[in-house]
C-alpha positions as CSV (number, residue, x, y, z in Angstrom):
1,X,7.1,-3.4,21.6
2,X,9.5,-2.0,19.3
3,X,8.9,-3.6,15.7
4,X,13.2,-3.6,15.7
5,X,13.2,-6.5,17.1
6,X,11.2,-8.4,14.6
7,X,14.8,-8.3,12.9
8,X,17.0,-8.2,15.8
9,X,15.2,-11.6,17.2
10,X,15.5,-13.6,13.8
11,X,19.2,-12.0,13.8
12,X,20.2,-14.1,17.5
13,X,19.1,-17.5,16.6
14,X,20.0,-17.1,12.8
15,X,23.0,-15.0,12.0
16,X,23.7,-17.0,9.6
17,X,21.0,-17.0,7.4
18,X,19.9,-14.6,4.2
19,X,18.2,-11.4,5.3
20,X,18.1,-9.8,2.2
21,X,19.1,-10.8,-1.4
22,X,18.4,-9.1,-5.2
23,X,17.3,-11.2,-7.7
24,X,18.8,-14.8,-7.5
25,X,21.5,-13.7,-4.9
26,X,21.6,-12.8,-1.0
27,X,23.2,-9.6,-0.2
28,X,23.2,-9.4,3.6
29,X,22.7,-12.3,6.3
30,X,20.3,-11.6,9.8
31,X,23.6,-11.0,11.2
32,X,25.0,-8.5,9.2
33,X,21.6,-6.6,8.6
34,X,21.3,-6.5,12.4
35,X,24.3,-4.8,12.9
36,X,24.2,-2.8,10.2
37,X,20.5,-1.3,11.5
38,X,22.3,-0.6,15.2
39,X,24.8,1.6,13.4
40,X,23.1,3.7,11.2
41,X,20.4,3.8,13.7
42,X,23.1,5.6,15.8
43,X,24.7,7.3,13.2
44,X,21.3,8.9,11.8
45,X,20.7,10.2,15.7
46,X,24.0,11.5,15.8
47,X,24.3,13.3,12.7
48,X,21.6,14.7,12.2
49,X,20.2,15.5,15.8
50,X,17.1,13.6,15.5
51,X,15.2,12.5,18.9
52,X,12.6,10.0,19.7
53,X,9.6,10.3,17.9
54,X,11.2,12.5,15.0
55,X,9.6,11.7,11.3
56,X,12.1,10.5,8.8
57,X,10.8,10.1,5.2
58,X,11.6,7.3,3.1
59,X,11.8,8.3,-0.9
60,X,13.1,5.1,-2.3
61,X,12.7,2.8,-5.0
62,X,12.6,-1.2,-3.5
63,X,16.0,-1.9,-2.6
64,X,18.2,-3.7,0.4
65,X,18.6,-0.2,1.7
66,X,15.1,0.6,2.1
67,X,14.9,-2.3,4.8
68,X,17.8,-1.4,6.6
69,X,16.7,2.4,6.9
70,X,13.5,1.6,7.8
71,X,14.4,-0.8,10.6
72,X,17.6,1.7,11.9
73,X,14.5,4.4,12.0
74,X,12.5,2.1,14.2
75,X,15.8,1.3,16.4
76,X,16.8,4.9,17.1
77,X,13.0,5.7,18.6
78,X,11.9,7.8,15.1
79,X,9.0,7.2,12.8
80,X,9.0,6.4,9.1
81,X,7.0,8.2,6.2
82,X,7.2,5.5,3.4
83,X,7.1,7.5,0.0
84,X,5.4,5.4,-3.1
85,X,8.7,6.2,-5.2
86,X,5.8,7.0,-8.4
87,X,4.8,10.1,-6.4
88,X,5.3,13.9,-8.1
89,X,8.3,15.5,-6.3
90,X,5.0,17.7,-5.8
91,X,3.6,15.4,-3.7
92,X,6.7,13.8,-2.1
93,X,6.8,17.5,-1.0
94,X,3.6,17.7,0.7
95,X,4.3,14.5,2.3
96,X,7.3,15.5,3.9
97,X,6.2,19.3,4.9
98,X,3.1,18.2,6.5
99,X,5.0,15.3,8.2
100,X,7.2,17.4,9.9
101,X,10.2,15.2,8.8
102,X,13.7,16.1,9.8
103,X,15.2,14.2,7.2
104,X,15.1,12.1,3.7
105,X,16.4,9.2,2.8
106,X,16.5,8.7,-0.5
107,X,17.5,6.2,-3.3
108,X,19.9,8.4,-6.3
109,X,17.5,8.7,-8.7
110,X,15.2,10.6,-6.8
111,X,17.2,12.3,-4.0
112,X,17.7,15.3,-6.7
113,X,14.6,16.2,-6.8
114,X,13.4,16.0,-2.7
115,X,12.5,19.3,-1.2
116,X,11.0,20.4,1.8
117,X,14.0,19.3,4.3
118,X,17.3,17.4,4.7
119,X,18.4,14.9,2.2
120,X,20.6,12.2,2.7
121,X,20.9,9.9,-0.4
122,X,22.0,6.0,0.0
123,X,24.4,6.6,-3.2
124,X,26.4,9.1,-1.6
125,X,29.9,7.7,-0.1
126,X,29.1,9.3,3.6
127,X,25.8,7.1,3.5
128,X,27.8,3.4,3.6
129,X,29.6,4.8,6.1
130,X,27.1,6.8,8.4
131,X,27.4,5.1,11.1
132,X,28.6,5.3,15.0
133,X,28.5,3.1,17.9
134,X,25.8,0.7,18.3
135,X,22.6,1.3,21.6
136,X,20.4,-1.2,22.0
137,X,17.1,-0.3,20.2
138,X,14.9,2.3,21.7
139,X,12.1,1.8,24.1
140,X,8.8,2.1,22.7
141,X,5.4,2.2,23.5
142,X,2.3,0.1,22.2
143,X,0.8,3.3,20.8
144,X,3.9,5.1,20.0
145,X,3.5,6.2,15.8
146,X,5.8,3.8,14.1
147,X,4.6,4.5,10.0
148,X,2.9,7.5,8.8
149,X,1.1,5.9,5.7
150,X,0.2,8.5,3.6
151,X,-3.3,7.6,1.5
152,X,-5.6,9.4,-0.6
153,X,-8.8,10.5,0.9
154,X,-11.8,12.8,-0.1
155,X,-9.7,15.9,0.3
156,X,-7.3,17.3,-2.4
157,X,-4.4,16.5,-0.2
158,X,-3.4,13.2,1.2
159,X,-3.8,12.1,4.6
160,X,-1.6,10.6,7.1
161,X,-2.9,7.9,8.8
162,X,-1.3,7.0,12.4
163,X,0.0,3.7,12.3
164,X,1.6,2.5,15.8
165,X,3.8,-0.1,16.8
166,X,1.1,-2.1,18.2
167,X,-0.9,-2.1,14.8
168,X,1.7,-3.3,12.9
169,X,2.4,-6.0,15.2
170,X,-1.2,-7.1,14.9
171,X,-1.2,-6.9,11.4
172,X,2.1,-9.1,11.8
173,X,0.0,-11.6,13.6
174,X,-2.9,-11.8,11.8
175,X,-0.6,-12.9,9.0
176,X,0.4,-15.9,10.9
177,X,-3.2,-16.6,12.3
178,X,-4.7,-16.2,8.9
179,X,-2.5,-16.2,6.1
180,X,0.2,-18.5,6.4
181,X,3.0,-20.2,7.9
182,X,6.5,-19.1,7.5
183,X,10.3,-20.1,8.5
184,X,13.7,-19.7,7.9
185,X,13.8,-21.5,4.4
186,X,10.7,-19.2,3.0
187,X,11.5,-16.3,1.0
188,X,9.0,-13.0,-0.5
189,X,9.4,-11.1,-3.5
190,X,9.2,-7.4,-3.4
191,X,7.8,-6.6,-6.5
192,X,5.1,-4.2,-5.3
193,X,6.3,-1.0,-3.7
194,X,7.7,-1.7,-0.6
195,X,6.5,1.9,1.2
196,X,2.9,-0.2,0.5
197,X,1.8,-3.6,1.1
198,X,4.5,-5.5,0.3
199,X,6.7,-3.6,2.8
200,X,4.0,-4.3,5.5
201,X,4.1,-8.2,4.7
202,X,7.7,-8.5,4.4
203,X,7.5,-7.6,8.5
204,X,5.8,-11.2,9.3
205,X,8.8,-12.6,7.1
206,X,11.6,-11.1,8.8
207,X,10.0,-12.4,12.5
208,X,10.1,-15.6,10.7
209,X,13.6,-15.6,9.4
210,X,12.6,-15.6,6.0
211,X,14.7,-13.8,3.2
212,X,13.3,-10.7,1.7
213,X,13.6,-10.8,-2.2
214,X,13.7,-7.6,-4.4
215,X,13.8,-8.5,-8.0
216,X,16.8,-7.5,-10.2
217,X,14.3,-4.9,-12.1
218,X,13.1,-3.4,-8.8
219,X,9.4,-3.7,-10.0
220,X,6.9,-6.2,-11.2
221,X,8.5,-8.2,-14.0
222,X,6.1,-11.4,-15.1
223,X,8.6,-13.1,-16.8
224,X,11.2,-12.7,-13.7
225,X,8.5,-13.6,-10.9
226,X,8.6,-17.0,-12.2
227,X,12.0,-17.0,-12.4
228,X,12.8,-16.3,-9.1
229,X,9.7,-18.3,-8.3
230,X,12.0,-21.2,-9.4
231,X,15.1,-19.9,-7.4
232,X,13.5,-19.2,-3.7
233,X,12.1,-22.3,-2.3
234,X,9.1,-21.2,-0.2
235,X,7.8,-18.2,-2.3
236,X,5.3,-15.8,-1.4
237,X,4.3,-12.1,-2.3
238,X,2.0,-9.5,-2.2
239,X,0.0,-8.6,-5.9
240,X,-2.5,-6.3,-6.7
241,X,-4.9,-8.4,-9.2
242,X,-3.6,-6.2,-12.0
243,X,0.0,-8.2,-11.4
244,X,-2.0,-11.5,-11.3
245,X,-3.6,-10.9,-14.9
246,X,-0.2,-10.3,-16.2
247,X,1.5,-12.9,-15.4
248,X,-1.8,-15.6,-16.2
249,X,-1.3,-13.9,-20.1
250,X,3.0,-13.9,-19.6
251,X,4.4,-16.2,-22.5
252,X,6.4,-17.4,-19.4
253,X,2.9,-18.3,-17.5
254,X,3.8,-22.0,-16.0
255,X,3.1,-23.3,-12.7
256,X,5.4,-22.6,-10.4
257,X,7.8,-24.9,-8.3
258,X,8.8,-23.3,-5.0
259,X,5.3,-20.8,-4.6
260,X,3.6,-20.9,-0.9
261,X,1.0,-18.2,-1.3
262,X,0.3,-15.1,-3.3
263,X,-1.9,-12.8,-1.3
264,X,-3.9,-10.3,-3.7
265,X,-5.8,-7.4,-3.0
266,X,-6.3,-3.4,-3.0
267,X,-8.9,-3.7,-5.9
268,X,-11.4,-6.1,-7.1
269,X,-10.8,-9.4,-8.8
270,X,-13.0,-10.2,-11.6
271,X,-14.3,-13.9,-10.7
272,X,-13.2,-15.0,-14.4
273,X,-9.8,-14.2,-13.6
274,X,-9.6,-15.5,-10.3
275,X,-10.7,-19.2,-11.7
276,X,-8.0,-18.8,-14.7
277,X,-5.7,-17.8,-11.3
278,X,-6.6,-21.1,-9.8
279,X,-6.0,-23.3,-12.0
280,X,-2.4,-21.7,-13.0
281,X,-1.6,-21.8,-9.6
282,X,-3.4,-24.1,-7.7
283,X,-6.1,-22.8,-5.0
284,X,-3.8,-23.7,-1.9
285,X,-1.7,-20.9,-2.7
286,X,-4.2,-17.9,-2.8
287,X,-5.4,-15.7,-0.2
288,X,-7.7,-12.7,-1.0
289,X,-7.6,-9.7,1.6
290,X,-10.0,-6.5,1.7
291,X,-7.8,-3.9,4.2
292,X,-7.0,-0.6,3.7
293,X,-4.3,2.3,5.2
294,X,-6.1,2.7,8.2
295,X,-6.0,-0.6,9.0
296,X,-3.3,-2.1,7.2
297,X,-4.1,-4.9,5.0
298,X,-5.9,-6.2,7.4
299,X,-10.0,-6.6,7.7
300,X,-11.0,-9.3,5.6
301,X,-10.0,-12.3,3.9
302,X,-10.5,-15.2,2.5
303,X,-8.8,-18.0,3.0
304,X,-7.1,-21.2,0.6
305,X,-9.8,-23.3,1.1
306,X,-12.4,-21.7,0.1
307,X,-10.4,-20.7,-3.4
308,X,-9.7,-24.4,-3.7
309,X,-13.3,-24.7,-3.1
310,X,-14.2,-22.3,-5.9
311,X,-16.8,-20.8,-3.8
312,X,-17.3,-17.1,-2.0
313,X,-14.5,-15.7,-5.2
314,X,-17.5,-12.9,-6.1
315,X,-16.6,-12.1,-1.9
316,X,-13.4,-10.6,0.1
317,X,-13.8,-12.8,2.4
318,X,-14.5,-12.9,6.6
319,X,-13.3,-10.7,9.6
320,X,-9.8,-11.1,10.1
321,X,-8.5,-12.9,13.5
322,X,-9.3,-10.1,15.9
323,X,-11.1,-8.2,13.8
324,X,-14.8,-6.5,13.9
325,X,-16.7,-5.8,11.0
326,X,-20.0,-4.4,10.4
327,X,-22.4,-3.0,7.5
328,X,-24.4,-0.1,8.9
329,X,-27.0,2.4,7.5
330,X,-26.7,6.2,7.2
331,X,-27.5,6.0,10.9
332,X,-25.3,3.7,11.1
333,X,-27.7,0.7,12.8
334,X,-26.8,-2.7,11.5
335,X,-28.2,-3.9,8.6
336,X,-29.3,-7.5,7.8
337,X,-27.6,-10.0,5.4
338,X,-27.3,-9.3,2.0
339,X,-28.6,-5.3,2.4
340,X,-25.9,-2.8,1.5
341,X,-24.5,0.0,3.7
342,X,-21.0,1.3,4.7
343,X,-18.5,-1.3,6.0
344,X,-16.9,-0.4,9.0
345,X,-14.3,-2.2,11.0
346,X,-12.9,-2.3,15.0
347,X,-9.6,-3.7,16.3
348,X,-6.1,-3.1,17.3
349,X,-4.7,-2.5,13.5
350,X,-7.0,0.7,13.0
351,X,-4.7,3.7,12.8
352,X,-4.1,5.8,15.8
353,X,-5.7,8.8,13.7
354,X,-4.8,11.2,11.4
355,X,-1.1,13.3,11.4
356,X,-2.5,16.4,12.6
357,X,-6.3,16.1,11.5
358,X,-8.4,16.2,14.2
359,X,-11.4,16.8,12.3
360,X,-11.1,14.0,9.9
361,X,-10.2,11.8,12.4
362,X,-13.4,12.5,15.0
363,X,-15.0,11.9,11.6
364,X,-13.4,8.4,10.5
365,X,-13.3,6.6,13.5
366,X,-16.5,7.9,15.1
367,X,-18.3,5.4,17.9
368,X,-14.5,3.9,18.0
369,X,-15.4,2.4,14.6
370,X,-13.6,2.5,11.6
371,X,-15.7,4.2,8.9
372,X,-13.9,2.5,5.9
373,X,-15.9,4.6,2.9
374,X,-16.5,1.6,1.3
375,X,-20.2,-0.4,0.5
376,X,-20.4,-3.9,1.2
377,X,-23.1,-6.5,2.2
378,X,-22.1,-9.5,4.2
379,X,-24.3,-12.6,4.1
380,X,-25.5,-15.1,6.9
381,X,-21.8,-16.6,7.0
382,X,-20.0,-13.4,7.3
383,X,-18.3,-13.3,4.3
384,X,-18.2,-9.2,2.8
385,X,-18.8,-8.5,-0.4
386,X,-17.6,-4.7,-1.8
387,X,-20.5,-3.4,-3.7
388,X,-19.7,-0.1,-4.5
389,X,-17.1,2.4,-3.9
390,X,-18.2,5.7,-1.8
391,X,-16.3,9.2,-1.9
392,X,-16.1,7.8,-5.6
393,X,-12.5,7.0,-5.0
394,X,-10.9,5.3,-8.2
395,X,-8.8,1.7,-7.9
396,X,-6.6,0.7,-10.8
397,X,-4.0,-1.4,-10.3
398,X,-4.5,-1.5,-6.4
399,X,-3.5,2.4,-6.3
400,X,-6.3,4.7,-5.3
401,X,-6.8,7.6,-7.5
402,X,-9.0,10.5,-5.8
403,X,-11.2,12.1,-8.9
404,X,-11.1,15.7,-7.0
405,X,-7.3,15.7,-6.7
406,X,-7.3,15.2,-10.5
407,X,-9.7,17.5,-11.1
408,X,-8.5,20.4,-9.4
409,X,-5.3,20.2,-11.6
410,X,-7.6,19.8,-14.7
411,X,-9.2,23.3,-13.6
412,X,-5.9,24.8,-13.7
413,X,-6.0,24.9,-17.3
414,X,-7.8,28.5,-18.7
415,X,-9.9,26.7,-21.0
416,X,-11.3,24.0,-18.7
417,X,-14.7,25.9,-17.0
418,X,-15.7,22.3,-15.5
419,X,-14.3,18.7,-14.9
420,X,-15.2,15.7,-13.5
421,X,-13.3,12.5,-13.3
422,X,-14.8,8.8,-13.0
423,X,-13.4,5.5,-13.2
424,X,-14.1,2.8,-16.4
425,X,-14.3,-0.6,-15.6
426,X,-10.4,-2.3,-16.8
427,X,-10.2,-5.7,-17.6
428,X,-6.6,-5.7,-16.4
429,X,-6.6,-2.5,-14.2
430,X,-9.8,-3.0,-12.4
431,X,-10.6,0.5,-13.3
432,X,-8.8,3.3,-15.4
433,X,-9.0,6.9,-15.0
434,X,-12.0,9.4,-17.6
435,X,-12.1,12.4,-17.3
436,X,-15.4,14.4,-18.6
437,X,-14.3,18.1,-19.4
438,X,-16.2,21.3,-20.6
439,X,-14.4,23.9,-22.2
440,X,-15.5,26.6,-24.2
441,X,-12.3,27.2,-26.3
442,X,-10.4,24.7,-27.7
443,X,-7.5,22.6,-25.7
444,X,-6.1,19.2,-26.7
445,X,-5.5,15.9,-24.4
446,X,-1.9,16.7,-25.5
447,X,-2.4,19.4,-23.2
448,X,-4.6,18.1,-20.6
449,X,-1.8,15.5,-20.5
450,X,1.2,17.5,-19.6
451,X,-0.6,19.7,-17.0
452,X,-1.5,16.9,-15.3
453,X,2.2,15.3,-15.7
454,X,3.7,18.4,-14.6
455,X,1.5,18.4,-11.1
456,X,0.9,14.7,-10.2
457,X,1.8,10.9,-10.6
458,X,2.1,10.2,-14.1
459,X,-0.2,6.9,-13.5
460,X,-2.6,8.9,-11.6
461,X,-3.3,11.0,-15.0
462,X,-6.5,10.3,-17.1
463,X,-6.4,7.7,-20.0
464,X,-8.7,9.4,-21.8
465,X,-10.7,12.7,-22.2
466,X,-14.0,13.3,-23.4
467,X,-15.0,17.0,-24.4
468,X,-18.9,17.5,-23.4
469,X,-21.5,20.0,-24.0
470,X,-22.0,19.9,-20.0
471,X,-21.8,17.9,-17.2
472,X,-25.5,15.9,-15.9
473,X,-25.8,17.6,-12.8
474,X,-28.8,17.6,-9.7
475,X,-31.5,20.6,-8.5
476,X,-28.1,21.1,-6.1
477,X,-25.7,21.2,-8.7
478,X,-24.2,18.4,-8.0
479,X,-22.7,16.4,-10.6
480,X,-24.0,13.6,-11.2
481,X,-21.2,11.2,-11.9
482,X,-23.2,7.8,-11.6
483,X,-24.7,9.4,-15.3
484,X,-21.3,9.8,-16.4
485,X,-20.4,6.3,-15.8
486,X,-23.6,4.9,-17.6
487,X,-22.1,7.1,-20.6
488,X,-18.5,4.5,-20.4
């Protein structure tokens, strides 16, 4: 069951073929990457004393070496903590104390800045040549932890949800079930960060044999996604709908020649924008999904047909292949078509649990149910529709933003007494970040700004501040937030 031999399969009947490549040129074959996984694999054992089921964390901008690090972690028997490379070395902290990881792998730019354990950085000269014997890969089980996916939650503090080799393989199947097709001459472009959904979809591509493309700039570049869209016959990737509207208003906007599918997802796409999508790119290449960290990327979707149809785009969709999903009441019974409740979800892609939170995890997966947090209704065919967010979590740009982790920073300041954060309906981010703050003596959003620069993401941070008498608040004293948002 280990997911190393996604790569080390593709790697005996195609040697040959491109693995990896950056930008309009491949950089490693199957061949090489395989071998080149079985060594570091046994060099990273080796050197640094790490036994089955260790944590390594992965700090990395998208690059060739992310892949082969993550898949030499899988080899040796260790789990993998993804970073999102945007993090505060704050918050990469956190990650990696409460991990427990043994070591860091990390890409130059941020390796300076990792604390909290060992750090081995790919631009060092000992990295290219860490390396010792190759073992075959490790023997693992079904539910042994395979990625500790790190996502925001209700707390202050992020969460680690379990992810095992078995749910990743599901979630690799359901992409061939549901999704798509793939072979040997199809390629993906990494331009979302690869510790996040594109990383977990460029898994189905390497069992195929497909190349794994990481553009030139390393990020989301409009202008070079249809380049390269041009260059890579068979093209798919994973965007958030932010990336989509960007490249429909791109001065390079044209339809493309080589692209298979673009799935989108991790916020809401405005209907408008979908129809502009469609006819740009034609609706046989476009496949919504509704999933979440818990169970990656994988709960709903909705398939080509139905956006070539240009009916259900208002929904996210219906149950995955394999996958239970419900809309229940606050005791949580069933509710009938069209009502709204929570959305909760059941098969083999939920998470394991929470790293070392047993609380939150009795909590989350209660009745062996995923409790996503989220409102929905679904209608007589099944199809989900989110109506609402619960926990007031925040989604711009498919990046969840947790208003109580911003907030508690804001409160560091002496001259905030009260805060409260809410997101504003985006035309291109799905929502941005407002924060509401009462303060008796005078501060600036200068300074607001760089207290919350100094302590978290830079893209988590507000884009905009408004200076209240008070906040609208309940006979609890419960801030009312939904008021705040009628303010917007």
């Amino acid at each position: 069951m280990n997911l190393a031999h996604l790569l080390h399969r593709s790697a005996r009947w195609l040697p040959e073929a491109p693995a990896l490549a950056v930008g309009k040129g491949a950089v490693a074959s199957y061949g090489e990457l395989s071998i080149r996984v079985a060594t570091l694999a046994a060099g990273l054992r080796a050197r640094f004393a790490l036994n089955a089921g260790d944590r390594v964390a992965l700090a990395m901008t998208n690059c060739p070496e992310y892949w082969e690090a993550l898949f030499a972690c899988w080899h040796a028997g260790l789990a993998a903590v993804p970073m999102n490379a945007k993090l505060h070395p704050k918050e990469i902290e956190y990650i990696i104390v409460n991990s427990g990881a043994k070591l860091c792998i990390a890409t130059p730019e941020l390796a300076a800045s990792i604390t909290g354990t060992e750090t081995l950085s790919t631009g060092d000269p000992g990295y290219r040549k860490l390396a010792a014997a190759p073992v075959s890969a490790a023997e693992t089980a079904p539910g042994d932890l395979a990625w500790l996916f790190y996502t925001s939650g209700t707390t202050v503090v992020p969460k680690g949800a379990m992810l095992t080799h078995r749910n990743l393989l599901f979630a690799v199947q359901a992409y061939f079930s549901d999704i798509d097709k793939l072979g040997p001459g199809d390629a993906i472009l990494h331009a979302a960060p690869l510790s996040h959904g594109s990383g977990l979809y460029g898994l189905p591509h390497f069992a195929a044999g497909a190349v794994n493309v990481i553009p030139e700039s390393g990020g989301f570049d409009a202008e070079e996604m249809f380049t390269l869209m041009e260059r890579w016959p068979g093209t798919s990737f994973f965007a958030a709908p932010t990336m989509v509207v960007r490249m429909l208003a791109s001065p390079a906007a044209r339809a493309p020649r080589h692209l298979k599918t673009i799935t989108y997802g991790g916020a809401a796409m405005y209907v408008a924008d979908a129809l502009r999508a469609i006819d740009l790119f034609g609706g046989e290449h476009l496949y919504q999904l509704f999933g979440q960290g818990e169970s990656p990327m994988t709960i709903t979707g909705l398939p080509q047909t139905y956006h070539c149809r240009r009916e259900k785009l208002e929904s996210c969709g219906v149950a995955r292949t394999g996958v239970e999903v419900r809309v229940v009441d606050e005791n949580e019974r069933d509710l009938p078509p069209g009502e709204v409740g929570e959305i909760l979800t059941r098969s083999d892609c939920v998470m394991a649990g929470y790293w070392e939170n047993p609380n939150s995890t009795a909590q989350t997966l209660r009745g062996g149910w995923l409790h996503t947090g989220d409102l929905g209704s679904l209608d007589t065919g099944g199809f989900l529709t989110i109506r609402d967010r619960s926990k007031d979590m925040i989604i711009s740009g498919g990046s969840n933003h947790d208003p109580r982790e911003i907030e508690e920073v804001l409160l560091r300041h002496p001259a905030v007494s009260e805060c409260s954060v809410v997101g504003r309906p985006h035309a291109e981010w799905g929502e941005e970040v407002v924060a509401f703050i009462v303060s008796p003596k005078p501060v600036s959003s200068g300074e607001l700004d760089a207290l919350c620069i100094e302590n978290i993401a830079r893209f988590k941070r507000p884009r905009q501040y408004r200076f209240v008498d008070g906040l609208p608040k309940n006979n609890y004293g419960k801030v009312l937030k939904t008021e705040l948002r009628k303010l917007l």
